[in-house]
TILO-99518 format. One record per residue (C-alpha): residue number from 1; residue in three letters; chain; x, y, z. Coordinates in nm, 4 decimals. Layout:
REM TILO-99518
+-------+------+------+----------+----------+----------+
| tordo | papa | sepa |     east |    north |       up |
+-------+------+------+----------+----------+----------+
|   NUM |  ALA |    A |        X |        Y |        Z |
...
+-------+------+------+----------+----------+----------+
***
This chain:
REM TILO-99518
+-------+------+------+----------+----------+----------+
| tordo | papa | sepa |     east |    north |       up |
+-------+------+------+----------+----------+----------+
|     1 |  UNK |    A |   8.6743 |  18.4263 |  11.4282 |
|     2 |  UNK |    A |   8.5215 |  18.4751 |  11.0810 |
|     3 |  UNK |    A |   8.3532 |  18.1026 |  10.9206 |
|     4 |  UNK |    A |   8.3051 |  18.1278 |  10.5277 |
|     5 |  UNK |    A |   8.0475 |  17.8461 |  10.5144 |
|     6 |  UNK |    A |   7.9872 |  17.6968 |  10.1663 |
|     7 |  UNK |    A |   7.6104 |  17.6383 |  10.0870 |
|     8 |  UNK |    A |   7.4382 |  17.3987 |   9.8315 |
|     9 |  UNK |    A |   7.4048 |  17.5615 |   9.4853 |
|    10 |  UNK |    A |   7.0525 |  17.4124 |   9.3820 |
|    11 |  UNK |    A |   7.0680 |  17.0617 |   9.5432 |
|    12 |  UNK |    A |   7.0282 |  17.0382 |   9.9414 |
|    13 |  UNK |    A |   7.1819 |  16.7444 |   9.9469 |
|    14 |  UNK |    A |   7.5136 |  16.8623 |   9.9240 |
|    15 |  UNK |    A |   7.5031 |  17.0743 |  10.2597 |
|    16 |  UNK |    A |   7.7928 |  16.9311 |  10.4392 |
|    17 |  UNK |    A |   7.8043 |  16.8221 |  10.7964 |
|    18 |  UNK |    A |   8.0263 |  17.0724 |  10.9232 |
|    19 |  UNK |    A |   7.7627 |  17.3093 |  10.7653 |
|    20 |  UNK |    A |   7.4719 |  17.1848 |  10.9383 |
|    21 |  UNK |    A |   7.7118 |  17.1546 |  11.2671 |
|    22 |  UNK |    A |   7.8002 |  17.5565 |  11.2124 |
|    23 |  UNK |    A |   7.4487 |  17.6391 |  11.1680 |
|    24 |  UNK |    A |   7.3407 |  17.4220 |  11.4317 |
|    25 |  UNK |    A |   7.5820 |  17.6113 |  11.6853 |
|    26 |  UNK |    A |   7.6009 |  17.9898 |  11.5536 |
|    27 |  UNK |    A |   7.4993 |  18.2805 |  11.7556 |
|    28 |  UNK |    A |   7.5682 |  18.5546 |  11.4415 |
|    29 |  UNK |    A |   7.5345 |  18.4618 |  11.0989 |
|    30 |  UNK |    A |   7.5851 |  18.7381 |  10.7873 |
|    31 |  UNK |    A |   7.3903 |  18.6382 |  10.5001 |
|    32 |  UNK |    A |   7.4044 |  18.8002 |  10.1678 |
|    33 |  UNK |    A |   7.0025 |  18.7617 |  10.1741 |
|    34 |  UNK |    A |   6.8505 |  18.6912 |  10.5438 |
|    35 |  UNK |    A |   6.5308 |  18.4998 |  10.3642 |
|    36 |  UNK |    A |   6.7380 |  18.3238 |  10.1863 |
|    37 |  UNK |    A |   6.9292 |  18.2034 |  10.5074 |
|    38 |  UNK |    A |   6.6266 |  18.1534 |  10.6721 |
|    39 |  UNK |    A |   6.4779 |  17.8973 |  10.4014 |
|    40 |  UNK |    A |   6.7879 |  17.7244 |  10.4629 |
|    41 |  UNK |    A |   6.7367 |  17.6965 |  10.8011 |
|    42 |  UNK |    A |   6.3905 |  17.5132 |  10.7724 |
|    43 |  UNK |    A |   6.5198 |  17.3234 |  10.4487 |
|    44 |  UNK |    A |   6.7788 |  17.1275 |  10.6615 |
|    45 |  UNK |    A |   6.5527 |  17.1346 |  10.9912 |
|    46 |  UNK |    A |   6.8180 |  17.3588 |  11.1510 |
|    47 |  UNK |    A |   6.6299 |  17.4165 |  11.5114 |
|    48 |  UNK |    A |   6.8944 |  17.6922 |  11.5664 |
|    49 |  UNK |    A |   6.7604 |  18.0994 |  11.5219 |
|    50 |  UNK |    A |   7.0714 |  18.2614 |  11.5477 |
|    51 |  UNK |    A |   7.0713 |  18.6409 |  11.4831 |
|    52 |  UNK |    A |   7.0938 |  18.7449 |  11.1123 |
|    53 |  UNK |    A |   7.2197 |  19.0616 |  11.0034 |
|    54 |  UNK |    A |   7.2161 |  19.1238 |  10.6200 |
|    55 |  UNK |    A |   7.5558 |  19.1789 |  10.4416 |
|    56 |  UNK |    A |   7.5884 |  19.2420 |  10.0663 |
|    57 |  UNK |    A |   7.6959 |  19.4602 |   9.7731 |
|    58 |  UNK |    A |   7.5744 |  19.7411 |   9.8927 |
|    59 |  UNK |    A |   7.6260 |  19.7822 |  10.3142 |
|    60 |  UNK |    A |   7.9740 |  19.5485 |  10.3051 |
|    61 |  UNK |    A |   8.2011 |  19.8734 |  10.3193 |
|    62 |  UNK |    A |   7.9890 |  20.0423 |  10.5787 |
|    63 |  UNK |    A |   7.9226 |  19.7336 |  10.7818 |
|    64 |  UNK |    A |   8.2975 |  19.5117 |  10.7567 |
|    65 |  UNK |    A |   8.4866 |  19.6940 |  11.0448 |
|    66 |  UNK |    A |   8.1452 |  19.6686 |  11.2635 |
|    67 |  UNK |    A |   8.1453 |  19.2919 |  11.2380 |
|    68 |  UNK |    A |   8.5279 |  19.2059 |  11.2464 |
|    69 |  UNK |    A |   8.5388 |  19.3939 |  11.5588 |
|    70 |  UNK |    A |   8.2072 |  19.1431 |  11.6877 |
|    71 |  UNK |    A |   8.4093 |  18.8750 |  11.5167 |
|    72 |  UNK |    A |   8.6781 |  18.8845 |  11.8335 |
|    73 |  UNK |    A |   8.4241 |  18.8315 |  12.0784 |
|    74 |  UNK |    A |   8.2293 |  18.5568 |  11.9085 |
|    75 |  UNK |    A |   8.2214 |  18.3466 |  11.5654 |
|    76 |  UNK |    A |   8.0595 |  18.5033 |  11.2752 |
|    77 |  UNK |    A |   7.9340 |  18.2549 |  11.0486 |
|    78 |  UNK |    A |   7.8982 |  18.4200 |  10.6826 |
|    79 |  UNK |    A |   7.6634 |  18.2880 |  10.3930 |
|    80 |  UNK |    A |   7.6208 |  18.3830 |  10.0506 |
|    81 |  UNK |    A |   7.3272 |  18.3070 |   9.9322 |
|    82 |  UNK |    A |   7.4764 |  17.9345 |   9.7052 |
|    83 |  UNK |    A |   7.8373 |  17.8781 |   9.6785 |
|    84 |  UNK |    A |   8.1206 |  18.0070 |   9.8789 |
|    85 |  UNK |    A |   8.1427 |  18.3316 |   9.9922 |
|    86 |  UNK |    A |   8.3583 |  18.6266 |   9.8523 |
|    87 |  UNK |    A |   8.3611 |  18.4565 |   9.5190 |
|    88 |  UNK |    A |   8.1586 |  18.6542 |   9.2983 |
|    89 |  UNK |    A |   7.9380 |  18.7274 |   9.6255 |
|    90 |  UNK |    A |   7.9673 |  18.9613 |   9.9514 |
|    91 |  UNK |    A |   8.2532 |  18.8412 |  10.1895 |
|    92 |  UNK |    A |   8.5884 |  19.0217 |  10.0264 |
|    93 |  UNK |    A |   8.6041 |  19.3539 |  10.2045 |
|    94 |  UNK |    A |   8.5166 |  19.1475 |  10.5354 |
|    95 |  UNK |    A |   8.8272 |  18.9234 |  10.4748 |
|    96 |  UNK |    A |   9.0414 |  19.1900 |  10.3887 |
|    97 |  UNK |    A |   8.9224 |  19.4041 |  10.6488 |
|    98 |  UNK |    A |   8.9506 |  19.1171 |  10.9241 |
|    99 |  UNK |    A |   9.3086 |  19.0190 |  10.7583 |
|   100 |  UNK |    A |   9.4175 |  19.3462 |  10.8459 |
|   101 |  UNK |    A |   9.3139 |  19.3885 |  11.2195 |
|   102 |  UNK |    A |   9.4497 |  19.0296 |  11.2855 |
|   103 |  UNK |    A |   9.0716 |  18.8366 |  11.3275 |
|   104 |  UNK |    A |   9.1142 |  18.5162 |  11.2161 |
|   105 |  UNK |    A |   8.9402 |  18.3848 |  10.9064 |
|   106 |  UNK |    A |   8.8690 |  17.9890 |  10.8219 |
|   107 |  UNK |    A |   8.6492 |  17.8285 |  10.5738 |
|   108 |  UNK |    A |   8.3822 |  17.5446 |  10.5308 |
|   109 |  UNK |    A |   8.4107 |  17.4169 |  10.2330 |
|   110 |  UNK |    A |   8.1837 |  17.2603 |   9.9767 |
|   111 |  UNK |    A |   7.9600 |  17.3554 |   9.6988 |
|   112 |  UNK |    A |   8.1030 |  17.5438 |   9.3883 |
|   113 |  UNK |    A |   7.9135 |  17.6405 |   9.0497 |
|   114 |  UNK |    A |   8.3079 |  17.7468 |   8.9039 |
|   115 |  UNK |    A |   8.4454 |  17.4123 |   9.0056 |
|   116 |  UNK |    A |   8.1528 |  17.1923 |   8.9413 |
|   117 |  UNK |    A |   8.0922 |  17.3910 |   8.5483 |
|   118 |  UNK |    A |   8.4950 |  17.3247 |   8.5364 |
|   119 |  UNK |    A |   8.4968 |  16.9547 |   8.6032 |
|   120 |  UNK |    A |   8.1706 |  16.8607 |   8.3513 |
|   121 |  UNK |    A |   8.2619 |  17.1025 |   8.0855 |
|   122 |  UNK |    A |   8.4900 |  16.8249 |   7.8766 |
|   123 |  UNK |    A |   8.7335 |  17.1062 |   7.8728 |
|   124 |  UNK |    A |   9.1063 |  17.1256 |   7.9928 |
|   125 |  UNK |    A |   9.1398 |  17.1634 |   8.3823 |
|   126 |  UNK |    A |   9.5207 |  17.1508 |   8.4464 |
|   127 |  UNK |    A |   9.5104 |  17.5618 |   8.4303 |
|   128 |  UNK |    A |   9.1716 |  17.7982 |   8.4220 |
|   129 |  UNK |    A |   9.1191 |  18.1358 |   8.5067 |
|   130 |  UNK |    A |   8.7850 |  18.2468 |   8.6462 |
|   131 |  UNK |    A |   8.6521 |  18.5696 |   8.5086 |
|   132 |  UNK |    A |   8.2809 |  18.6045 |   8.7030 |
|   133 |  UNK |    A |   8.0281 |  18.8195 |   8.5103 |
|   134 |  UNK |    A |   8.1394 |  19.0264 |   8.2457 |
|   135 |  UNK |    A |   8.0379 |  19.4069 |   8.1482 |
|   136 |  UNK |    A |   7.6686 |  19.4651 |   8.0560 |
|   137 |  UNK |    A |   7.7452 |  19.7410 |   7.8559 |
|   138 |  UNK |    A |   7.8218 |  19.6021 |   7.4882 |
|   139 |  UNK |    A |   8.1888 |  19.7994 |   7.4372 |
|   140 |  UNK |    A |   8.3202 |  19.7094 |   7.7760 |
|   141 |  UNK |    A |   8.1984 |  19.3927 |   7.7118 |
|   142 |  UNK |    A |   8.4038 |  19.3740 |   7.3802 |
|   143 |  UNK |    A |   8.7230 |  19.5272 |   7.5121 |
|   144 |  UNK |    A |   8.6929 |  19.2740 |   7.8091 |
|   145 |  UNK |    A |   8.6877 |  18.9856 |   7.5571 |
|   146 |  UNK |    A |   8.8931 |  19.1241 |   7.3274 |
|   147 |  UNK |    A |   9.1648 |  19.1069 |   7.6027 |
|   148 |  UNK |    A |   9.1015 |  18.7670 |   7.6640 |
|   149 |  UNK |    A |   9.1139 |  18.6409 |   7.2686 |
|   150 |  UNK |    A |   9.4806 |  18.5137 |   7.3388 |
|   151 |  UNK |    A |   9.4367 |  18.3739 |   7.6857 |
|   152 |  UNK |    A |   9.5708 |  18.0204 |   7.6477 |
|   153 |  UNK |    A |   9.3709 |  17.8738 |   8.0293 |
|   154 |  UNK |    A |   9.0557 |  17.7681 |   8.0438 |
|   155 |  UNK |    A |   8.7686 |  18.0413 |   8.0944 |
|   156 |  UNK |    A |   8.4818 |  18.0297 |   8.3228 |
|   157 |  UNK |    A |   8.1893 |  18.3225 |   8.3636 |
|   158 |  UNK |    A |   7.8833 |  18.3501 |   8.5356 |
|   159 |  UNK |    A |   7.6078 |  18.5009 |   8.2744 |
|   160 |  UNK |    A |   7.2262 |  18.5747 |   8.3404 |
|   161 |  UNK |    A |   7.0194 |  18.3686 |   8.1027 |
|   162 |  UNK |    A |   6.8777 |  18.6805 |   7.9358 |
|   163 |  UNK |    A |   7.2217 |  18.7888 |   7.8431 |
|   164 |  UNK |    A |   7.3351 |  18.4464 |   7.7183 |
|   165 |  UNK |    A |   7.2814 |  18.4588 |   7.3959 |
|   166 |  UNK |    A |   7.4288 |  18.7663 |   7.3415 |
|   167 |  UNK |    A |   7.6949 |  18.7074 |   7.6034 |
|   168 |  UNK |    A |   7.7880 |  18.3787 |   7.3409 |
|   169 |  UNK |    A |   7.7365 |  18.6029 |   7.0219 |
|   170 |  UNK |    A |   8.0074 |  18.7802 |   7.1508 |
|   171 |  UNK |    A |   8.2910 |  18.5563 |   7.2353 |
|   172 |  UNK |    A |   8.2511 |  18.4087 |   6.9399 |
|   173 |  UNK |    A |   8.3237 |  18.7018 |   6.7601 |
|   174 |  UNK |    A |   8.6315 |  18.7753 |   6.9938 |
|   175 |  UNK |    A |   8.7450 |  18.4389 |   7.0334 |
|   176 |  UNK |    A |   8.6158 |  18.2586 |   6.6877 |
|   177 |  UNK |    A |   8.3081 |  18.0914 |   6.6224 |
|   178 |  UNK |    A |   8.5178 |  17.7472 |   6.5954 |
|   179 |  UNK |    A |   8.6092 |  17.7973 |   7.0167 |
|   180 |  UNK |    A |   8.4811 |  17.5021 |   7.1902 |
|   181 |  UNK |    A |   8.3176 |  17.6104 |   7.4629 |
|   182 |  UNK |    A |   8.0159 |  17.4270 |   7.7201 |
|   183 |  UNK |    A |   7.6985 |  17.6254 |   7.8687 |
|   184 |  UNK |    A |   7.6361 |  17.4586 |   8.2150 |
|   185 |  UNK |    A |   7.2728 |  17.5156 |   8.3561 |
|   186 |  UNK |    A |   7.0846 |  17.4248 |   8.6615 |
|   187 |  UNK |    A |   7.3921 |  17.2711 |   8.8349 |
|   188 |  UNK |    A |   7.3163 |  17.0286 |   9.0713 |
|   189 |  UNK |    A |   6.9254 |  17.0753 |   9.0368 |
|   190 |  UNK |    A |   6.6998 |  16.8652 |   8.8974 |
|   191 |  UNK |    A |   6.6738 |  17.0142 |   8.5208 |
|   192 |  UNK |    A |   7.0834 |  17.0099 |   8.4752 |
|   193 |  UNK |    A |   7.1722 |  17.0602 |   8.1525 |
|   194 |  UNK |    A |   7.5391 |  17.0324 |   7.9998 |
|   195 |  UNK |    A |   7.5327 |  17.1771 |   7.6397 |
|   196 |  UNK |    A |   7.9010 |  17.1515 |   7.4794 |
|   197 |  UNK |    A |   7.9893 |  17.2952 |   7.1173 |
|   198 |  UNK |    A |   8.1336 |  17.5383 |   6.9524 |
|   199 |  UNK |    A |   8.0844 |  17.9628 |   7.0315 |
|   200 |  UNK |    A |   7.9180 |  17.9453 |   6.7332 |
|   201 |  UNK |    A |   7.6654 |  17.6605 |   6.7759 |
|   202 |  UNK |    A |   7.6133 |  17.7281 |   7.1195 |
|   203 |  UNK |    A |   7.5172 |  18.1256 |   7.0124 |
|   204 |  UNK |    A |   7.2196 |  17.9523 |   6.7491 |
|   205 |  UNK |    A |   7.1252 |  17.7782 |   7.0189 |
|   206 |  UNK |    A |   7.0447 |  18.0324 |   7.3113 |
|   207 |  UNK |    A |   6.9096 |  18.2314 |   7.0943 |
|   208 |  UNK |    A |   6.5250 |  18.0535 |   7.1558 |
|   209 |  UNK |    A |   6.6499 |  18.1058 |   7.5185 |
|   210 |  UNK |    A |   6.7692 |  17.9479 |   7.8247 |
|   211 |  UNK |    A |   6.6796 |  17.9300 |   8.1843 |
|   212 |  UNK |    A |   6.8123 |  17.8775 |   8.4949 |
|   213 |  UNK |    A |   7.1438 |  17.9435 |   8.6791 |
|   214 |  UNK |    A |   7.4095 |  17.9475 |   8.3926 |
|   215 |  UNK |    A |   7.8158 |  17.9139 |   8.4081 |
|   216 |  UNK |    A |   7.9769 |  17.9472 |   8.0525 |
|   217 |  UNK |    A |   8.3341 |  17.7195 |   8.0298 |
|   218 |  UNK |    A |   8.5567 |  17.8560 |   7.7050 |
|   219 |  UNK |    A |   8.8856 |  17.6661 |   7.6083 |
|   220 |  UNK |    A |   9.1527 |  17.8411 |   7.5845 |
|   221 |  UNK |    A |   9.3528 |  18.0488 |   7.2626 |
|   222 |  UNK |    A |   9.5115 |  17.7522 |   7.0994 |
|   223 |  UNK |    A |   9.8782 |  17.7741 |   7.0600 |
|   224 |  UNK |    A |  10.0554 |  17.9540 |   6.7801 |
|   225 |  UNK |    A |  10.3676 |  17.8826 |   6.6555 |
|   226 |  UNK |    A |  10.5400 |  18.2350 |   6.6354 |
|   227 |  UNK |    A |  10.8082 |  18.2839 |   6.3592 |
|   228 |  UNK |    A |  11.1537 |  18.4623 |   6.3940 |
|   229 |  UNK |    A |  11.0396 |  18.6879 |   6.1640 |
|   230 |  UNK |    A |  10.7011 |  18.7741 |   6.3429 |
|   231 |  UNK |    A |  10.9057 |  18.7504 |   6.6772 |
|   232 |  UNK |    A |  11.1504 |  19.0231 |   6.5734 |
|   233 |  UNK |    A |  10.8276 |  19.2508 |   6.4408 |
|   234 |  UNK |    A |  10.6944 |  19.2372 |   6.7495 |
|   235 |  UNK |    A |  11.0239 |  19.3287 |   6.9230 |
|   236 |  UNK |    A |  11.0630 |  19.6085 |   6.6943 |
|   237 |  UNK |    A |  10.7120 |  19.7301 |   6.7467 |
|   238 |  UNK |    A |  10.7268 |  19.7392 |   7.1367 |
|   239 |  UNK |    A |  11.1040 |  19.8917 |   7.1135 |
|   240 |  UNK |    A |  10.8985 |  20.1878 |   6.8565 |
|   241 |  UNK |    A |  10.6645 |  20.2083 |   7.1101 |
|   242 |  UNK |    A |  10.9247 |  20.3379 |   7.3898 |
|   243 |  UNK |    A |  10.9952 |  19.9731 |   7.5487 |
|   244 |  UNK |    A |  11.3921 |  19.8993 |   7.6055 |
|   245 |  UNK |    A |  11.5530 |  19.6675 |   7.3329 |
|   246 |  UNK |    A |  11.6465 |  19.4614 |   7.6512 |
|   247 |  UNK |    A |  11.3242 |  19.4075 |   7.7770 |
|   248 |  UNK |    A |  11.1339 |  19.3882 |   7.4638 |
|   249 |  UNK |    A |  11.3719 |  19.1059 |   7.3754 |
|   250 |  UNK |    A |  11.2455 |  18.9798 |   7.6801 |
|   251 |  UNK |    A |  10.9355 |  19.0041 |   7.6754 |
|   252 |  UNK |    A |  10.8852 |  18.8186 |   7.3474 |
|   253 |  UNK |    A |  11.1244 |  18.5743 |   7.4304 |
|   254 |  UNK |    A |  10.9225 |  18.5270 |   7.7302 |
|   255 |  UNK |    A |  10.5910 |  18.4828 |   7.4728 |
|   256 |  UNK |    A |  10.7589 |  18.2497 |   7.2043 |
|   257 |  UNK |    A |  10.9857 |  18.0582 |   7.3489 |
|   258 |  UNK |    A |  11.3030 |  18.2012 |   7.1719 |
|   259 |  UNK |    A |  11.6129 |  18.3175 |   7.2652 |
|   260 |  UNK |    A |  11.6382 |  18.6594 |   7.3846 |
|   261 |  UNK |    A |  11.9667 |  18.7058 |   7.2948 |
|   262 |  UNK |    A |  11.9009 |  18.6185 |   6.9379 |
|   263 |  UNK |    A |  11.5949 |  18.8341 |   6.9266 |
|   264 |  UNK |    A |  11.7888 |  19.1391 |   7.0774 |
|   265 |  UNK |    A |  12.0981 |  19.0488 |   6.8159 |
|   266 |  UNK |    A |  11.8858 |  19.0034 |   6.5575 |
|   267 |  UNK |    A |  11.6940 |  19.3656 |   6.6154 |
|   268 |  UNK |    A |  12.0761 |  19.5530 |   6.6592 |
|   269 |  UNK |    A |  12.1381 |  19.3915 |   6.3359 |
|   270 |  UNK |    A |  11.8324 |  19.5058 |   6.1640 |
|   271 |  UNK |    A |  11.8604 |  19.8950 |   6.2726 |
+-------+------+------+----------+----------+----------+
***
């Protein structure tokens, strides 16, 4: 069996029993950074040494069929080094590759920086999407924002402090300076820090810069009442583009709320 185990993201306090239990009772533990395992250990007085064997970024591919196979003789216990495996961390490509040999996979869960930013942020939480760290590279960056300009969930990214200001700069060019947004830092540790404004306030004010482990929470495109007009423009345009008249009806029915039959009526009528 494969055990995602959840660890503390800055505050030990918040290892859970069953994680001190798993620790206390693991043979074979994967860790994303053995030290960084093995300061946990000590941290929670873990008398257990079980046998570490580094997985991350760059061995997970070469290493994932090695350890599912292990995995059906005895538990593997995987850590990243905070938060829950797999997200935004090594553990994927084990899951898949365990999912597809039939090795069972279970989780312990607990600590989450996503969650956590999520819940503080003063943002809506009914729907989010979570988009992890975006491009480094300043047109991938753009186009990756750009894409999101109309999404209407929630937003959360991970962002390295030195890129923060730039990182904000940037949404609030491809979202609107007026977005509200909140810059989460230090979660859980002792110097947490909650900043909420908008793109463009919070941009002024990384630009002295910021330190610590940051999670950036966006609202979402507000909505935008689309007229008939507009509606049957955009119909046109997709049908110009080589899309059925059926399905481009559709489609911006679909976005709008209006009838498709009156949008495809509406576009035979106008030809």
């Amino acid at each position: 069996m494969i055990i995602l185990a959840a660890t503390p993201i800055g505050n030990l306090g918040d290892a859970s029993a069953r994680l001190v239990a798993a620790l206390e009772a693991a043979t074979v533990v994967a860790a994303e950074d053995t030290r960084t395992t093995q300061r946990l250990l000590q941290a929670l007085g873990i008398a257990n040494r079980p046998k570490l064997i580094a997985l991350h970024d760059h061995n997970e591919k070469q290493r994932a069929a090695e350890l599912v196979a292990q995995a059906r003789d005895e538990d593997l216990l995987v850590l990243s080094d905070a938060g829950m495996p797999t997200v935004s961390d090594p553990g994927y490509g084990l899951v898949a590759e365990a999912v597809a040999q039939g090795v069972t996979v279970t989780a312990i869960p607990g600590p989450s920086a996503v969650v956590t930013a999520l819940a503080v942020a003063g943002l809506p939480t009914d729907r989010f999407t979570f988009e992890g760290f975006l491009p480094r590279k300043t047109g991938d960056r753009r186009r990756a924002l750009t894409g999101l300009s109309g999404e209407a969930r929630t937003m959360v990214f991970f962002e390295a402090p030195s890129r923060l200001a730039e990182t904000l700069a940037a949404m609030a060019d491809a979202f609107g300076p007026g977005r509200p947004a909140a810059v989460c830092r230090e979660l859980t540790k002792l110097h947490e820090e909650v900043v909420r404004g908008s793109l463009g306030d919070l941009a002024a004010w990384a630009e002295d810069g910021v330190r610590g482990e940051i999670v950036v929470v966006v609202g979402g495109a507000p909505e935008r009442e689309v007229s008939r007009g507009d509606a049957l423009a955009q119909v046109q345009a997709l049908v110009a583009a080589g899309t059925r008249l059926k399905d481009a009806a559709a489609e911006v029915a679909a976005q709008t709320g209006l009838s498709s039959r009156e949008l495809y009526q509406a576009a035979l009528a106008a030809r």
